[in-house]
N, C-alpha and C positions, 0 to 999 in steps of 0.2 A: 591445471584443473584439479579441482579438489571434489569428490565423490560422496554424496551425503545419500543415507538410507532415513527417510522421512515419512516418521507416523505422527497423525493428528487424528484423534478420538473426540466427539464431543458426544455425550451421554445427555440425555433429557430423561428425566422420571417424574410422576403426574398420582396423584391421590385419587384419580378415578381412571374408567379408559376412555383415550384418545380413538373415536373409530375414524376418524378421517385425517394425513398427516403429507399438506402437501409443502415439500423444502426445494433450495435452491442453492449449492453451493459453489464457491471459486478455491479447490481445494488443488488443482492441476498446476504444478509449476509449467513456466511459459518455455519455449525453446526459441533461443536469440542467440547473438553472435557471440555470447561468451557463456551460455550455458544451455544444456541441453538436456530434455525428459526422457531420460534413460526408459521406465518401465513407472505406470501411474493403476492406479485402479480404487476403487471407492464400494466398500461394502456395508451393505444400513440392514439393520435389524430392527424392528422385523422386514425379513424381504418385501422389498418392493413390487404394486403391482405394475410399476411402470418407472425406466431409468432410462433417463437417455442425454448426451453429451449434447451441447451445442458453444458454438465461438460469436462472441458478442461484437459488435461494431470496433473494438479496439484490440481484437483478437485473442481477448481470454477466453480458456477454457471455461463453460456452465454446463455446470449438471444439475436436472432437474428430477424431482422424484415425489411417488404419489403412494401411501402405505394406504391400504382399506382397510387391513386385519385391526380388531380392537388391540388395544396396546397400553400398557404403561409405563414404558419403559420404552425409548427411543436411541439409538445408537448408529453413529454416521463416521464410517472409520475411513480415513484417506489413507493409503503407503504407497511410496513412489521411492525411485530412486533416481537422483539427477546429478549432474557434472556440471561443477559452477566454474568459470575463471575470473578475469579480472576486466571489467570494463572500461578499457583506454580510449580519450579521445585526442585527436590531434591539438595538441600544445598553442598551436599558430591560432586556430580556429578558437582558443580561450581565453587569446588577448584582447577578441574585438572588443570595444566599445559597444557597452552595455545595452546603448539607446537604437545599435544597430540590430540588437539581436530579437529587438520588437517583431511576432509573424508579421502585423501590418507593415513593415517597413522593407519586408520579405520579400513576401506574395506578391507575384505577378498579377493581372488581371482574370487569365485565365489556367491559374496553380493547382488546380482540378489533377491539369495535366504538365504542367512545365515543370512544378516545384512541389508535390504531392506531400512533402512531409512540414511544408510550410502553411500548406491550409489546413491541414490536420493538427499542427501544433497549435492553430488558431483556438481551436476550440478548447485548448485550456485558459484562455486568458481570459475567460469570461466569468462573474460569481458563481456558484450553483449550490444546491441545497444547502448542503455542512461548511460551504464556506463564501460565508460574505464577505463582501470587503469594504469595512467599515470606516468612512474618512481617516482616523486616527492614524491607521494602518500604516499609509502611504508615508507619512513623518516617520515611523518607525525606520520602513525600508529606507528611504532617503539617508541617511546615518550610514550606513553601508555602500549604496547606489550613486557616489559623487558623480559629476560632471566627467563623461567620455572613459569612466576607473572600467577597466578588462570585466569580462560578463566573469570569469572565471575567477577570479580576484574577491569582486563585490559578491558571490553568491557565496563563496567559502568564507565572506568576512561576517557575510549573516547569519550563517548557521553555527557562529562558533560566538555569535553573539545570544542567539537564541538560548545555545547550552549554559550561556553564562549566566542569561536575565532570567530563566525557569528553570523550576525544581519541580524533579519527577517525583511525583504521588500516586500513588494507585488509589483510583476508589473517590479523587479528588473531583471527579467530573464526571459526564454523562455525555450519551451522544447527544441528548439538547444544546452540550453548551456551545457556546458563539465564538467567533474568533474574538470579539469585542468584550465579553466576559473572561479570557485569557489576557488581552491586555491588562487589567486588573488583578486579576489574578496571579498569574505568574505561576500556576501550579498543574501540572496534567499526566499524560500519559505520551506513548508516544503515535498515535491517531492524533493528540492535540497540537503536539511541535511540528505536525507533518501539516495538517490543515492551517497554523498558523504561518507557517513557513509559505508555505503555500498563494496564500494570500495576498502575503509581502510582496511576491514575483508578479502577482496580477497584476496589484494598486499601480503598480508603473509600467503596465500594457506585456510582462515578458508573460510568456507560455511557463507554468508551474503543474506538473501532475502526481497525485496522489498514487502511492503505490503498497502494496499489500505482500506480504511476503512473509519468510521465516529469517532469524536470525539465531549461526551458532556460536555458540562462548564456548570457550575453550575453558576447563580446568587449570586452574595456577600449578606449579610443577610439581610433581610427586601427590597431587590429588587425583582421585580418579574421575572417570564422568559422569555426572547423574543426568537424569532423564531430562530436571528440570533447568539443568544448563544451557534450552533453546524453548524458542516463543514463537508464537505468532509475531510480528511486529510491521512498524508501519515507515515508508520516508518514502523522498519526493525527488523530483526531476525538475529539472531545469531546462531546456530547452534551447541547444547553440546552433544557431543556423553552419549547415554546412560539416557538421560534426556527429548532431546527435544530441541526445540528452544526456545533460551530467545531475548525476544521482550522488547526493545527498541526504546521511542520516543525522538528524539533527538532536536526536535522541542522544546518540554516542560521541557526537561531534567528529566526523568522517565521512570519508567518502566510501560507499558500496566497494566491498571487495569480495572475494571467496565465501567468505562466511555468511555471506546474502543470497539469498535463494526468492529471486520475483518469482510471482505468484501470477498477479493480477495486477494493473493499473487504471485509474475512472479520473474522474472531475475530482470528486472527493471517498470518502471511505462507503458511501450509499451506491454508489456504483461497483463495490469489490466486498463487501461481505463475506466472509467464510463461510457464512450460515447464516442461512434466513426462512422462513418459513409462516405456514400459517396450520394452525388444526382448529379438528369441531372436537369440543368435550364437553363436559360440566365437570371437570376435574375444576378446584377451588386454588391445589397451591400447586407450583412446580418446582423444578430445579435441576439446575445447569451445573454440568462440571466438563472439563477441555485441558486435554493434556497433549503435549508435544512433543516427540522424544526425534532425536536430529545426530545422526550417529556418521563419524567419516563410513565408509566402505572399506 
């Protein structure tokens, strides 16, 4: 287990005051079988007249929060500390046959209760806001997804096709763009390889979920760490009946280790936001700054 001390600051500032400033963030790493939330806590300036935690249908942390004081200046500070390890699945369970690892081909009739993680992974195989899945798609995966090829096999061959076929750009996209504007494109972030990826797993009925989290880089040898050596970042799951979800970053081309710290998981990235929010102003301009600093213990 490897021990990260994690700060995530995002700063708002406004040309007029904000008197009304109601936000919603997923800023609480999750505790799972291979990593656990040591110590978390969330402080917003100006204090809030109302903060309070709640766990969503898929078991993230939400914190909500409502400032009255006028303001122009907004500040939403996360720091936790958590214990990541490595998330193993059984080797046996990653040779099946791709076409068995469909939920529908799962699920029982009544998997409510026989097979709970079967009707639950159902519910990613469906489109949802950020991620359509656009005829083309399915040709894409198919390239990957031959006839009866190991779920474990074909998912690692996609994602290390994706790193190959796109070039990471910052600033290249927006959250309007489509999965079907990245097939053309070939250019994004990594919200867009994980929604693209994503998609890929739908168009052929498998369970694919969008996942939120931090990632740390390591300094090359004899450099020291700087702050900005970790981010926000985004990758996806897969879905193996009988095993579990196998998490792939298709950003870095690998598989989730240590240096992964989940956050949150949705449909797509509209279900895991870091931050989101609404205010009353007649403030004209704003601006956003979001710093991350991801330190071992």
């Amino acid at each position: 287990m490897t021990t990260y001390h994690i700060e995530h600051r995002t700063t708002y500032t406004y040309d007029s005051d904000v008197t009304g400033s109601y936000g919603l963030v997923h800023l609480r790493p999750r505790d799972l079988a291979w990593q656990t939330c040591v110590a978390h806590e969330i402080n917003i300036e100006p204090e809030p007249a109302d903060l309070f935690r709640h766990v969503d249908l898929y078991g993230n942390s939400k914190s909500y929060f409502h400032v009255v004081q006028p303001h122009t200046r907004l500040v939403i500070a996360s720091t936790g500390v958590v214990s990541v390890g490595v998330n193993e699945l059984d080797p046996a369970s990653l040779n099946m046959p791709w076409e068995q690892a469909r939920p529908s081909n799962t699920a029982p009739p009544d998997s409510r209760t026989e097979d709970p993680e079967s009707w639950e992974a159902t519910d990613f195989t469906f489109p949802s806001p950020y991620v359509e899945v656009p005829a083309p798609i399915q040709d894409y995966a198919r390239r990957s997804f031959l006839a009866g090829r190991p779920i474990g096999e074909a998912a690692v061959e996609l994602m290390h096709r994706i790193y190959s076929d796109f070039t990471y750009k910052s600033g290249s996209t927006t959250l309007s763009t489509k999965v079907s504007d990245l097939l053309t494109k070939r250019t994004g972030v990594c919200q867009d390889f994980a929604h693209f990826m994503v998609a890929n797993l739908r168009s052929l009925g498998l369970a694919g979920r969008y996942v939120s989290g931090y990632l740390a880089s390591r300094p090359a040898p004899g450099k020291p760490r700087q702050a900005q050596d970790a981010a926000s970042h985004a990758w996806i799951g897969c879905w193996v009946p009988g095993a579990g979800w196998l998490y792939l970053d298709p950003t870095n081309d690998r598989l989730i280790d240590d240096s992964h710290t989940t956050v949150a998981w949705g449909r797509d990235y509209g279900d895991v936001p870091p931050v989101k929010g609404v205010i009353f102003t007649e403030a004209k301009k704003s601006k956003m700054e979001v710093s991350v600093d991801m330190a071992e213990a």
